[in-house]
N, C-alpha and C positions, 0 to 999 in steps of 0.2 A: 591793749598791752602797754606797758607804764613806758616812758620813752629810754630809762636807765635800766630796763629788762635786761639782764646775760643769761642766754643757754647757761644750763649748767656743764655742758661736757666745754664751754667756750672758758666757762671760769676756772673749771678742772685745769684747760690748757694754760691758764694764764699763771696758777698758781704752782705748775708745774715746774716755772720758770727760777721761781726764786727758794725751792726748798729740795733736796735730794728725795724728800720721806715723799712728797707729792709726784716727784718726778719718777720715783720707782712706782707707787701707788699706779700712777698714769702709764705706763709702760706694761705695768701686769693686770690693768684694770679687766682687762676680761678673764683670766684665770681666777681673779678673787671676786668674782659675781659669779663663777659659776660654782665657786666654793661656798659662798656664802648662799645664792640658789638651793644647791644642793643637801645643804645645813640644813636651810628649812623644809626641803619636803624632807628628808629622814626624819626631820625631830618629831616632822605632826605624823608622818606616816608611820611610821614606829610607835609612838609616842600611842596611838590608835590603839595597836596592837598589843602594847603592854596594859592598855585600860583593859582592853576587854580580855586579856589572859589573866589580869592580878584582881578585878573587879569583881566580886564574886554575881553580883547582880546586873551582870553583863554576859555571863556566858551563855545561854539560852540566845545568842543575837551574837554570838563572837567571829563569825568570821565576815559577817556582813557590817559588824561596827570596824574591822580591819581592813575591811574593802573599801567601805566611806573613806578613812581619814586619809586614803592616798588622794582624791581628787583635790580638797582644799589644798593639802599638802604641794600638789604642782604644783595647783594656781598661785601660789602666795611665791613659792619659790619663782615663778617664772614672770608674774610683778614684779618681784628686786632684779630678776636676770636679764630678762629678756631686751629690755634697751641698752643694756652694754651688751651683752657677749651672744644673744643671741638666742639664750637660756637652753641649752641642748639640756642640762641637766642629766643627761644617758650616754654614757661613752657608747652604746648601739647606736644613737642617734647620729652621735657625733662621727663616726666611720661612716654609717650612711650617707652622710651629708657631704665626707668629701669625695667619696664614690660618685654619686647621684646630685649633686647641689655644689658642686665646685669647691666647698667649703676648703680654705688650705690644707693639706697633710704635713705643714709643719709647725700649725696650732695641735693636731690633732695628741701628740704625748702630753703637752699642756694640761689640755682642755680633761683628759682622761685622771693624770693625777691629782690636780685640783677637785673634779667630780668624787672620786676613792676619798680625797684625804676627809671634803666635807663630809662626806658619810660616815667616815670613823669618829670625826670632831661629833657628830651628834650622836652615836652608839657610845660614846665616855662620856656624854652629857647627859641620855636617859638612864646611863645606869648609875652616877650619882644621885640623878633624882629620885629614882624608884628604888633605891639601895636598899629601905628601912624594908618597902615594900616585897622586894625579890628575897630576902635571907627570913621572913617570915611566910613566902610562899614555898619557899623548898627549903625550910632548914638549914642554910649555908651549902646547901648542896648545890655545886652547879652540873648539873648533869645535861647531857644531848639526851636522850629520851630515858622515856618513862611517864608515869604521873605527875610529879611535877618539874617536868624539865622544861629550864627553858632557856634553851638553845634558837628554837625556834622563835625567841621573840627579837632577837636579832638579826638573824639572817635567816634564807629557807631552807627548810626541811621536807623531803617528798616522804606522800606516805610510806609505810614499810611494805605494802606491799604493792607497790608502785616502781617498777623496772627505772634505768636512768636513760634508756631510749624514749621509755611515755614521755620522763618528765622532760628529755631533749626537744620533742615535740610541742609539749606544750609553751616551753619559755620559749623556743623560735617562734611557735604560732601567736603565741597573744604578744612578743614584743615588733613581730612584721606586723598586727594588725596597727597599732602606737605607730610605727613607722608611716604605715597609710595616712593613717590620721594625722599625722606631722606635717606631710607632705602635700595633703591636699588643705590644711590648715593654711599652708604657708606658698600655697599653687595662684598666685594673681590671677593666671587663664582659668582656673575652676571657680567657686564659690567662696574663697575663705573668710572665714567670721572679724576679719578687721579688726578690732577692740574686742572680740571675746576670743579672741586665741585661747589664754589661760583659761577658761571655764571649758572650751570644749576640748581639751587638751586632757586638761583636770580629768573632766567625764569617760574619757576614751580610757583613758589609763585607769580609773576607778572598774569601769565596767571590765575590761582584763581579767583585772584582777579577782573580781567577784566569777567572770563565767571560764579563767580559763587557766585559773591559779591554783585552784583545790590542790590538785593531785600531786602539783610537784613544788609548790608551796608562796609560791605566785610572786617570785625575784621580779622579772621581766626586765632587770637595770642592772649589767654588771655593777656599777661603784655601791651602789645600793645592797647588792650581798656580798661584795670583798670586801669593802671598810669595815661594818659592821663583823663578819666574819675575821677579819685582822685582830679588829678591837678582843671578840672574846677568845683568841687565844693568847694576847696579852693580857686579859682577866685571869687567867685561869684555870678559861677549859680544857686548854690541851690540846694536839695536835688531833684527838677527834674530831673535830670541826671540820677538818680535812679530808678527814678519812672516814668517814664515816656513810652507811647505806651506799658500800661500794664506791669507796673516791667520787661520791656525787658533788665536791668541790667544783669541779671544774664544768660543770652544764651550766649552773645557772651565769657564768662567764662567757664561756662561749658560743650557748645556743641563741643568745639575743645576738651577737654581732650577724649568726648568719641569717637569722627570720629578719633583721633589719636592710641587709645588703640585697637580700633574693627582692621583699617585699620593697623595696629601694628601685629595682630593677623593673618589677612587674608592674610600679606605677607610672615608671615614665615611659615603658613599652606601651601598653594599654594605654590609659589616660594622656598623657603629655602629648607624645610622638604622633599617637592618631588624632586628639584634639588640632596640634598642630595642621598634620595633614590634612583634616574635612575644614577648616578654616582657609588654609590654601586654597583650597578647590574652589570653595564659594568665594575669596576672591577673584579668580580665575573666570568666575560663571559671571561676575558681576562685567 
């Protein structure tokens, strides 16, 4: 290492010193890494989803080409995140954490609006980008269902004929398994993958989404279906977004905080606590 090496968060501090714009930058540096985190998995995870909905030689493979683009999508975002803020990236995450993981509860409205606001910032990003492509797939029509609505390609949509208790089930269930997998990612007394955090993070959350998203349209991140969902009723769609397949707005919000808190609970009941305890003991026997 060169003998004139500075950390970079040592040069942040230094530079904090002499400028306001640095001093604020350093003061909210983890709300705007988990903004800027969060940016990037919406852009590639979405961004996925609009390939393979606007694609025409994509859809034969579309909901597995929308499954994929969420795992790069963590990884990249939780690269830029994860050495500042810690890259929760999932306001479930982030409640879990300070439940179960100490994390402060008065980062936690922070860390939640930051997370929202990146996701709306990349749902007004992919729809400039695919703009030509969306008003030649539907006609200028923005419709929530039908043939070519797509409502869905921004936020979830459960089948029609899929109750909002299923799909409550399902976002709790696949965002407590993400939970597990966070937790034993980031458990020093279990096994965690040290330097591959981001890829098995990635993978956990790809695989969700592929085995446990179908039915009720595979959110598993409240910021990930409110931003996006905010964004298309300042497009246009209208207060349908809301209302729509029975007020199903409000599951994919609140069934991740509670599959995160339960699954939160049942890893450090199980794993932790007992890990703890048979370590004890075999102290004890020593």
């Amino acid at each position: 290492m060169p003998i004139d090496y500075v950390p970079l968060h040592d040069l942040s501090r230094v530079l904090a010193r002499h400028s306001w714009l640095y001093r604020l930058r350093y003061r909210y540096r983890e709300y705007l890494a988990e903004f800027v985190g969060m940016y990037i998995q919406t852009i590639i995870g979405l961004g996925a989803i609009f390939t393979a909905k606007l694609n025409p030689d994509a859809l034969h493979q579309s909901f597995f080409l929308s499954s994929f683009g969420w795992i790069p999508g963590l990884m990249m975002g939780l690269f830029v995140a994860q050495g500042v803020s810690g890259g929760h990236l999932n306001p479930a995450l982030t409640v879990a954490f300070a439940f179960w993981r100490h994390f402060p509860w008065r980062k936690v409205p922070g860390y939640i609006f930051s997370q929202t606001l990146g996701s709306f910032a990349a749902a007004a990003t992919l729809n400039l980008l695919y703009l030509q492509s969306l008003n030649a797939y539907e006609h200028h029509q923005l419709t929530i269902y039908g043939p070519t609505a797509t409502a869905s390609l921004y936020t979830s949509v459960p089948l029609k004929e899929i109750n909002n208790a299923t799909a409550f089930l399902s976002e709790a269930l696949g965002t407590g398994m993400i939970a597990m997998g966070a937790f034993a990612a980031t458990d020093g007394y279990n096994m965690p993958p040290k330097n591959w955090t981001p890829l098995a993070l990635g993978i956990i959350v790809g695989t969700m989404v592929l085995c446990l998203g179908f039915q009720g349209g595979g959110g598993l991140n409240p910021a990930i279906d409110l931003g996006p969902r905010l964004y298309t009723l300042a497009a246009g769609y209208g207060p349908g977004m809301f209302t729509l397949h029975d007020h199903y707005a409000w599951v994919p919000y609140v069934a991740p905080f509670c599959g995160t808190v339960l699954c939160g609970l049942i890893y450090n009941v199980v794993i932790v606590y007992l890990t703890i305890l048979v370590r004890g003991l075999d102290w004890l026997d020593k």
